[in-house]
C-alpha positions in Angstrom: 19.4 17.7 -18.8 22.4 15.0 -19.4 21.7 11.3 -20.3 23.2 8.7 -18.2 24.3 5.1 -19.0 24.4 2.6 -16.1 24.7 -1.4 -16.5 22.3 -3.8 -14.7 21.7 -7.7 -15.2 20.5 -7.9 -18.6 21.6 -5.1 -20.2 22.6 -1.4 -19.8 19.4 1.5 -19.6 19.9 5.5 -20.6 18.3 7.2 -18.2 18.3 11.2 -17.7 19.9 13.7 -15.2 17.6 17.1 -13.6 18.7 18.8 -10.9 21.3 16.7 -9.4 18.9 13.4 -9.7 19.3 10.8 -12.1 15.8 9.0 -13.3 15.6 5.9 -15.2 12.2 4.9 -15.7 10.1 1.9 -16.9 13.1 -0.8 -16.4 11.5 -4.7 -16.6 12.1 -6.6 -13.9 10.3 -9.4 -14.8 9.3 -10.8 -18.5 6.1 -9.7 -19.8 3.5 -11.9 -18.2 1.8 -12.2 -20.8 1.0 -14.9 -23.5 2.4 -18.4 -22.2 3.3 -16.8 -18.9 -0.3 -15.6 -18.3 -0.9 -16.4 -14.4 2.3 -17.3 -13.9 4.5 -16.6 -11.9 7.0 -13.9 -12.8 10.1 -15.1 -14.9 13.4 -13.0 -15.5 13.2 -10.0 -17.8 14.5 -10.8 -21.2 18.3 -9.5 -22.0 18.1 -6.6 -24.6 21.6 -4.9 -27.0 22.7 -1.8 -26.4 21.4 1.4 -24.2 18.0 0.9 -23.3 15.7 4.0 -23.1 14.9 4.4 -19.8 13.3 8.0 -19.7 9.4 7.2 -20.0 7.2 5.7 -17.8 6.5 1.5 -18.7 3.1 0.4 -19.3 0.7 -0.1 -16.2 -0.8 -3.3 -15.3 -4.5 -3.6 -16.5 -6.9 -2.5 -14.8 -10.5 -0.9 -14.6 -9.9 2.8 -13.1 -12.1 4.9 -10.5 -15.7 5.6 -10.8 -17.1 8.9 -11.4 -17.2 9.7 -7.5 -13.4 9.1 -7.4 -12.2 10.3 -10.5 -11.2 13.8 -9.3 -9.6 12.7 -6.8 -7.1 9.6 -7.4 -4.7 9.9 -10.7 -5.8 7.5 -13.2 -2.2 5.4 -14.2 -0.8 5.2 -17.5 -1.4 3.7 -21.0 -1.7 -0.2 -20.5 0.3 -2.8 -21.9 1.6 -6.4 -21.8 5.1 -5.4 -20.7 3.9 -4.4 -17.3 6.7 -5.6 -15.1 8.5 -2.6 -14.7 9.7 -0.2 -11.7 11.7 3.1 -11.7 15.0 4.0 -9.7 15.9 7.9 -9.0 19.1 8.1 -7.4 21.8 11.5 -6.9 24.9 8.9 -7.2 24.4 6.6 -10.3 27.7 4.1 -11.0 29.5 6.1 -8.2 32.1 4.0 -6.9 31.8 3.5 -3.4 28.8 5.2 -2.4 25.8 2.7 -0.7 23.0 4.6 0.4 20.0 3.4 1.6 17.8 1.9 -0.4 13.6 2.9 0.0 11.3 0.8 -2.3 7.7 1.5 -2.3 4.7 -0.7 -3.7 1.5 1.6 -4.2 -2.0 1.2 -3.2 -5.3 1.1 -5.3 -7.2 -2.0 -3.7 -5.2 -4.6 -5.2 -7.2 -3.1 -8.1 -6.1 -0.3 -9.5 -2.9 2.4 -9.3 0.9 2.6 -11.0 4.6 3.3 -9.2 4.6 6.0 -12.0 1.8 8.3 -10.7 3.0 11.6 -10.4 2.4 11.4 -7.1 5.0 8.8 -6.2 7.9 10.3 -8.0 10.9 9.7 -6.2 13.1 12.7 -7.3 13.0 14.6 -4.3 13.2 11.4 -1.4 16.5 10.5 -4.3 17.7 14.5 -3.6 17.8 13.7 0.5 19.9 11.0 0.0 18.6 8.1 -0.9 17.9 5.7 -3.9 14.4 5.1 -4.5 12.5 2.6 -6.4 8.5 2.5 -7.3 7.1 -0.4 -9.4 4.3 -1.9 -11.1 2.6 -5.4 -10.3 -0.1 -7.5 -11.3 -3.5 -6.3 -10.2 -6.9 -7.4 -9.7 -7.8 -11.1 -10.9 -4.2 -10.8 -12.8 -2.4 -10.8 -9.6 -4.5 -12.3 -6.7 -7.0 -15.1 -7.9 -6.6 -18.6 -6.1 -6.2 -20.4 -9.3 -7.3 -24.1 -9.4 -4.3 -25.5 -9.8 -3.2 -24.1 -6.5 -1.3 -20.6 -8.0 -1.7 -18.1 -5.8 -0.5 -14.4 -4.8 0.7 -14.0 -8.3 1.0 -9.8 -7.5 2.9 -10.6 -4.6 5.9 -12.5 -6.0 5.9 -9.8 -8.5 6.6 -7.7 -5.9 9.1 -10.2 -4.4 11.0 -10.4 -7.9 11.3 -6.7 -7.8 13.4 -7.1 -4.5 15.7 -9.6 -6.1 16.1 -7.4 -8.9 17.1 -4.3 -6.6 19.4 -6.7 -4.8 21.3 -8.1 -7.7 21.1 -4.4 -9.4 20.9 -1.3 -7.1 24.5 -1.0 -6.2 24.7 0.3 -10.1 23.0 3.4 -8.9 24.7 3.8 -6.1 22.3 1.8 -3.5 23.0 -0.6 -0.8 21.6 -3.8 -1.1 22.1 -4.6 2.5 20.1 -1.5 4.0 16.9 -2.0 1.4 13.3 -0.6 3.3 10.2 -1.5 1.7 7.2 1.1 2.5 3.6 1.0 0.8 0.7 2.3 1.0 -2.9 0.8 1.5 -2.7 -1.7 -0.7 0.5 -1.3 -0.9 0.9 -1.4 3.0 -0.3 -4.4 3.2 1.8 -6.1 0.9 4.8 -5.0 2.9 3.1 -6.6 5.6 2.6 -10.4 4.3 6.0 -9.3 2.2 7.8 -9.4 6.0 5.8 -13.5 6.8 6.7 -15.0 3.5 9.7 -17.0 2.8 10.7 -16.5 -0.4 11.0 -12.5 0.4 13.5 -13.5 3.7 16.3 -11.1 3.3 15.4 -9.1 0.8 14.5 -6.2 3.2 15.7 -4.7 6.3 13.2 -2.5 7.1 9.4 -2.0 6.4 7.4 0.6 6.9 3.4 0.5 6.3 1.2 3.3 5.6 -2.5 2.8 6.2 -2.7 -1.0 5.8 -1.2 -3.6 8.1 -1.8 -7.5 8.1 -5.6 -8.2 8.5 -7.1 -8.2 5.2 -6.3 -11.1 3.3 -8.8 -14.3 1.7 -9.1 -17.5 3.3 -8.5 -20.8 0.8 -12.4 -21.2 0.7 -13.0 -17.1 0.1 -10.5 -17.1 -2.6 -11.6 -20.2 -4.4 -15.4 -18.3 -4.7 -14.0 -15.3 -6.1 -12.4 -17.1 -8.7 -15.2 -19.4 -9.5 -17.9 -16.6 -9.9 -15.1 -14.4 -11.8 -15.0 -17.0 -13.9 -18.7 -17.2 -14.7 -19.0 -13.9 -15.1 -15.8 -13.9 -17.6 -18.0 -17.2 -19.2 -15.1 -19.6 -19.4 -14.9 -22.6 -17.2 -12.4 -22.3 -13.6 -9.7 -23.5 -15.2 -6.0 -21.7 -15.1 -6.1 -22.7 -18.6 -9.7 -21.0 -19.5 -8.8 -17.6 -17.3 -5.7 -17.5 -19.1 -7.5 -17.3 -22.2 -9.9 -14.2 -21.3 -8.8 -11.1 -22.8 -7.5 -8.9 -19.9 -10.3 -6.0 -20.7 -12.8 -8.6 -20.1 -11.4 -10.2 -17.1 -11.0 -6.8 -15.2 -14.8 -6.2 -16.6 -15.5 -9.8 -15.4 -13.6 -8.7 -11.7 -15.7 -5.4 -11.7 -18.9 -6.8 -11.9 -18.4 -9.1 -9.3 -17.2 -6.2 -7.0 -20.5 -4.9 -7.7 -22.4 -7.9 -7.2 -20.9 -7.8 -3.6 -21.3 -4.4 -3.1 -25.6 -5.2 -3.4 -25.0 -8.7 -1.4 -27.8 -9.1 1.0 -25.2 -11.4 2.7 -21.8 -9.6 1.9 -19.6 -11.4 4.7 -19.5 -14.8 2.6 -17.1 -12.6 0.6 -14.7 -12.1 3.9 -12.6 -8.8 3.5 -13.8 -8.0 0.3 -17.7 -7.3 2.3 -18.9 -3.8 1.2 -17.2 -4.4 -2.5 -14.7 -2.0 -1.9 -12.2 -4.7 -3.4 -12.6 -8.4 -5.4 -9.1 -9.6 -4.8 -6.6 -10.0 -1.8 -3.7 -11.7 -1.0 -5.4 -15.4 -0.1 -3.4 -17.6 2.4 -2.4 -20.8 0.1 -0.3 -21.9 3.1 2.4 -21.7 0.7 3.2 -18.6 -1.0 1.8 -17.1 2.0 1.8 -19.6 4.8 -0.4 -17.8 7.5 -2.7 -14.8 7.8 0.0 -12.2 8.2 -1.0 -11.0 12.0 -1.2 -14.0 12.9 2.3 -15.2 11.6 3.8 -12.0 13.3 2.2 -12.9 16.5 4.2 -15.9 16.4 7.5 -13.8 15.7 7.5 -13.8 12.5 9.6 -10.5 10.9 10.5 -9.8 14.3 14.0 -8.5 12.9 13.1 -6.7 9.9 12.8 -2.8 12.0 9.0 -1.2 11.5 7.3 2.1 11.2 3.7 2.0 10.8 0.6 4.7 10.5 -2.9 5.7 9.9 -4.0 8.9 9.2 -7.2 10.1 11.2 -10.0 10.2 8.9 -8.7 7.5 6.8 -12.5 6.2 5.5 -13.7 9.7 4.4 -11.7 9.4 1.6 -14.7 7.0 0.3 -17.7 7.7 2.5 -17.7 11.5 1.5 -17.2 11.3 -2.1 -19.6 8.1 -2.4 -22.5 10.0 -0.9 -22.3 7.2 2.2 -22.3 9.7 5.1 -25.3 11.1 4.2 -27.7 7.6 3.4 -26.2 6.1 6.7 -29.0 5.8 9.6 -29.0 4.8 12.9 -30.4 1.3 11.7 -28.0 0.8 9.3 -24.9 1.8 11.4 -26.3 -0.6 14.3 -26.6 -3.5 11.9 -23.2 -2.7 10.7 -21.8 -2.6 14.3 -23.0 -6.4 15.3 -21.7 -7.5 11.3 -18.2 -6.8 12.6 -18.6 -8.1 15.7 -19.1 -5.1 17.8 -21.3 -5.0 20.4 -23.9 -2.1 18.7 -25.0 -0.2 21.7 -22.1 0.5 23.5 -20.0 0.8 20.2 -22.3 3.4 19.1 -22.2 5.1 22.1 -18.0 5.1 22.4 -17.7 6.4 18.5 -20.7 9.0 19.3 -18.9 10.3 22.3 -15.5 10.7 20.7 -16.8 12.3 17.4 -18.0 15.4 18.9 -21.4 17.2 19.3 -22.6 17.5 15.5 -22.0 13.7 14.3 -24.4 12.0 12.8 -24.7 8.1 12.2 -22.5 8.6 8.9 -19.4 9.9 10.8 -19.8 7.3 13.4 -20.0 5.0 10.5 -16.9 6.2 8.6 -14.7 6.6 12.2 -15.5 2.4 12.7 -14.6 1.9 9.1 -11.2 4.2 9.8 -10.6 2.0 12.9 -11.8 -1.7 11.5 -9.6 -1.3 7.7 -6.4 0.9 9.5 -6.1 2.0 12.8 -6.6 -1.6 14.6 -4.9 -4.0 12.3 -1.6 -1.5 12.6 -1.8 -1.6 16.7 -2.4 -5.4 16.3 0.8 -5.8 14.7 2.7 -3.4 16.6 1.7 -5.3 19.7 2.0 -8.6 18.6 6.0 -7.7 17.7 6.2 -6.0 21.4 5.6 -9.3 22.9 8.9 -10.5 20.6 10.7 -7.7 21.7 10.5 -5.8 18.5 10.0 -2.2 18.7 7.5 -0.5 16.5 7.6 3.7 15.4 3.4 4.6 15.3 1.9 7.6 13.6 -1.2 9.4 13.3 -1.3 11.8 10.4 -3.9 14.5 11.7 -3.4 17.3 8.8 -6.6 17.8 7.0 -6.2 17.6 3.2 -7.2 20.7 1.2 -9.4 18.4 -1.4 -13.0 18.8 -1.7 -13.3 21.8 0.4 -11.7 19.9 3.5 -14.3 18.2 3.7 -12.8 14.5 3.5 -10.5 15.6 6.7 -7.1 13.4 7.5 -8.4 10.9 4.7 -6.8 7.9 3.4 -3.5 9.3 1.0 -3.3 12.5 2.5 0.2 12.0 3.7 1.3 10.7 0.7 2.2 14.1 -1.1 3.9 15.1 2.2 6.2 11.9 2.2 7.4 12.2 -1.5 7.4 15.8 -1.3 5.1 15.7 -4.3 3.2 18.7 -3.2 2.7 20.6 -7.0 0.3 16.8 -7.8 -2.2 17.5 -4.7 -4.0 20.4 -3.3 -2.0 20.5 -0.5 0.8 23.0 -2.5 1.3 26.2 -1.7 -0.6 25.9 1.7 0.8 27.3 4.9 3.8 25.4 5.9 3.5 22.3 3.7 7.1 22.6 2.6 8.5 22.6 5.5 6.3 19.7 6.5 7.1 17.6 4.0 11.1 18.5 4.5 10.7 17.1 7.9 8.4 13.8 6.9 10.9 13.1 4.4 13.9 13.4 6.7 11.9 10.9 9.6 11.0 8.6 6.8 14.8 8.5 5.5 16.4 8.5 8.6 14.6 5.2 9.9 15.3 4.0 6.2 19.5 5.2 7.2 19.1 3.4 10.9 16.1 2.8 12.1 15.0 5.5 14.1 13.0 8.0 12.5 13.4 11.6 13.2 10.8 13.4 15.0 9.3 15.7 12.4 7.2 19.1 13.0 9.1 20.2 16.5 8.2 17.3 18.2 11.4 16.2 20.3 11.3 12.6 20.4 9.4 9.6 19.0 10.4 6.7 21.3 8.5 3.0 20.1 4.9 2.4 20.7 5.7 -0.3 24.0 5.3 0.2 26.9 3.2 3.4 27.1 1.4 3.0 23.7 3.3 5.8 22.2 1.9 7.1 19.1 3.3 10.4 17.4 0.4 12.7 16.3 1.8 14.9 13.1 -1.0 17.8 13.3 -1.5 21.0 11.2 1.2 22.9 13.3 2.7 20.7 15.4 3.5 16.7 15.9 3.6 15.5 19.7 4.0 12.0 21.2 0.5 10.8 22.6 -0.2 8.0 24.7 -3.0 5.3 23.5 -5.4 8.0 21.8 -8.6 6.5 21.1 -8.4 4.4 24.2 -12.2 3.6 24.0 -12.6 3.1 20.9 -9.1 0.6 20.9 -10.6 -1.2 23.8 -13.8 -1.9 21.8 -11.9 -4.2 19.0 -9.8 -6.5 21.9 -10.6 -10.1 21.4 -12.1 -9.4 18.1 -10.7 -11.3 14.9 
């Protein structure tokens, strides 16, 4: 392995050559916000002499990690720290003169909560390989990044992200990037991030394309949700809801402080004062301040919003077993339960229960009807929401469908929630999915669509399938199976048909 030297705006970073890729890791972005710049917003990284090492991952963001049902399965992020403003750029053409390939950055999921751009998981070596400079980062999380502070400070984790995307503007061209073909793709939390990231002004520009994985524009806080998570964080941190005081909690005991209130919800005997965050699944969101983030972001795409910036958007087709199996939840689930469930979100119970019972199978109990509403309500609806919103303003959307169970827990969790992930990075050695029949090749193909609508918009139809036209008119939707991907047109029609009209 050879070092390499490159220059960026505040100083130069060493970062280290394998196989034709170039990594430079933990590079600030933003100044530690820490200390006077505790829930602030970010400020410019400070200037530092000589080489920079740039081969180790930067601290993480704080943050409580996963429960003993999760542990197993999600990768716990790295050692903590104050200087937690950091991202990571693998690239095959650093300080090559003339080269300007296309730029993918990618903001990683976790429930606002939780989760690191240097997961093993997200290591951006092989997407660099194909051609392309990639970028993962780090932002502030939990009540860090998203409370509605009182003095009207909001979506702190968001212009983190934001800051990010000016640094790769001002910076990437140093390893060989373009900082006019820049796509920004996430993942659940991550996903939708991308999505408010494509409605708020001060990220106008930054991107060209987006594309969202398993999270879309729904799930945000109102003004009056956001101020009550703050104030009960605050009593529960025992400090008065002031910027001032929540500045002062030590960060252990504030994520303690945003923990316990996520179980305090989780109990509610009336969870949906809490909007999204109902069920506990997640404290914090991104809250609509009407400044930072002027609108919900579904509805500010519904009135054109980012109806330039090119999309590609997904689910995968079991996306809540990732949770519901694990947890234990698709086994205490009854037929009571799910019907009082049902009419919380809206849904009118009998007929919902009948649609979802019908297009599970013979064999599903209430817990599986629970966990396909839960797939539909948190993924599958609020990406077709957007999608169609941006075909009434002439924008075309790409739609996916990852159907290829994951090997975790005996199978057992299906298409869940992340189980594209491995395939997109080509990370296969950090999941179970390695080694399995004709996962290489899968994820040489997923990686070639994703980089080619990252190149020009169009993403290549991966797994033999021969086209992928946009979701309008026919409600196109590529389904990327266990041996095969094939366009289908509106799956789930009954179940789709059962959210219209509904908030």
């Amino acid at each position: 392995m050879n070092d390499v030297t490159v220059s960026v705006s505040h100083g130069s970073l060493r970062g280290r050559e394998g196989d034709g890729v170039v990594a430079f890791l933990g590079v600030p972005y933003a100044a530690p916000p820490f200390g006077r710049l505790r829930m602030r917003p970010p400020q410019p990284p400070i200037p530092w002499s000589g080489p920079r090492d740039a081969t180790v991952p930067g601290a993480t963001a704080p943050q409580p990690g996963y429960g003993p049902a999760m542990a197993d399965l999600l990768e716990a992020a790295g050692p903590q720290g104050e200087d937690c403003l950091n991202l990571n750029v693998w690239t095959p053409a650093p300080g090559r003169a003339g080269e300007r390939l296309p730029v993918m950055v990618f903001l990683h999921g976790g429930a606002f909560r939780n989760g690191a751009g240097s997961l093993a998981l997200y290591d951006g070596s092989r997407l660099a390989a194909d051609g392309v400079v990639c970028v993962t980062l780090n932002y502030r999380l939990g009540a860090e990044g998203f409370l509605l502070l009182p003095d009207g400070t909001a979506n702190l984790g968001l212009l983190d992200q934001i800051a990010a995307l000016r640094w790769v503007r001002d910076n990437v061209a140093a390893f060989g990037g373009d900082p006019d073909n820049v796509t920004v793709f996430g993942q659940s939390a991550g996903a939708i991030s991308v999505t408010a990231l494509m409605t708020m002004p001060a990220a106008r520009g930054l991107f060209r394309r987006a594309i969202t994985q398993s999270g879309a524009g729904h799930h945000v806080h109102t003004p009056a949700v956001g101020r009550r998570i703050t104030e009960r964080i605050a009593a529960l941190a025992g400090v008065p809801c002031t910027r001032e005081a929540l500045a002062a909690v030590p960060p252990e005991a504030l994520v303690a402080a945003d923990a316990e209130l996520g179980r305090e919800i989780a109990l509610s005997p009336q969870p949906f004062q809490w909007g999204e965050s109902a069920g506990g699944g997640t404290t914090v969101l991104p809250v609509v301040d009407g400044a930072t983030l002027p609108a919900r972001p579904v509805d500010a795409i519904a009135a054109g919003a980012g109806a330039e910036i090119g999309l590609m958007t997904g689910t995968t087709s079991d996306e809540f077993r990732l949770f519901a199996v694990p947890m234990g939840i698709t086994r205490r689930i009854d037929d009571t339960a799910l019907g009082g469930f049902l009419t919380g979100l809206g849904l009118p119970p009998e007929e919902a229960h009948a649609v979802y019972t019908a297009a599970a199978g013979a064999g599903a109990g209430p817990g599986d009807v629970f966990s396909d509403v839960m797939t539909d309500h948190g993924y599958r609806i609020p990406a077709l929401r957007v999608t169609e919103h941006r075909a009434r303003h002439g924008a075309d959307t790409y739609v996916y469908e990852f159907a290829r169970a994951s090997r975790a827990a005996g199978g057992a969790l299906g298409a869940c929630h992340m189980a594209e992930l491995p395939f997109v990075f080509g990370t296969l050695d950090a999941s179970p999915e390695d080694r399995q029949p004709g996962a290489q090749a899968l994820s040489e193909q997923m990686r070639a669509a994703w980089i080619s609508f990252a190149h020009r918009g169009r993403p290549a139809p991966p797994h033999g399938a021969r086209t992928w036209r946009p979701y309008a008119p026919d409600r196109t939707v590529l389904r990327i199976g266990e041996a095969a991907a094939e366009e289908v047109h509106d799956p789930a029609s009954a179940r789709r048909r059962l959210w219209e009209g509904r908030r």
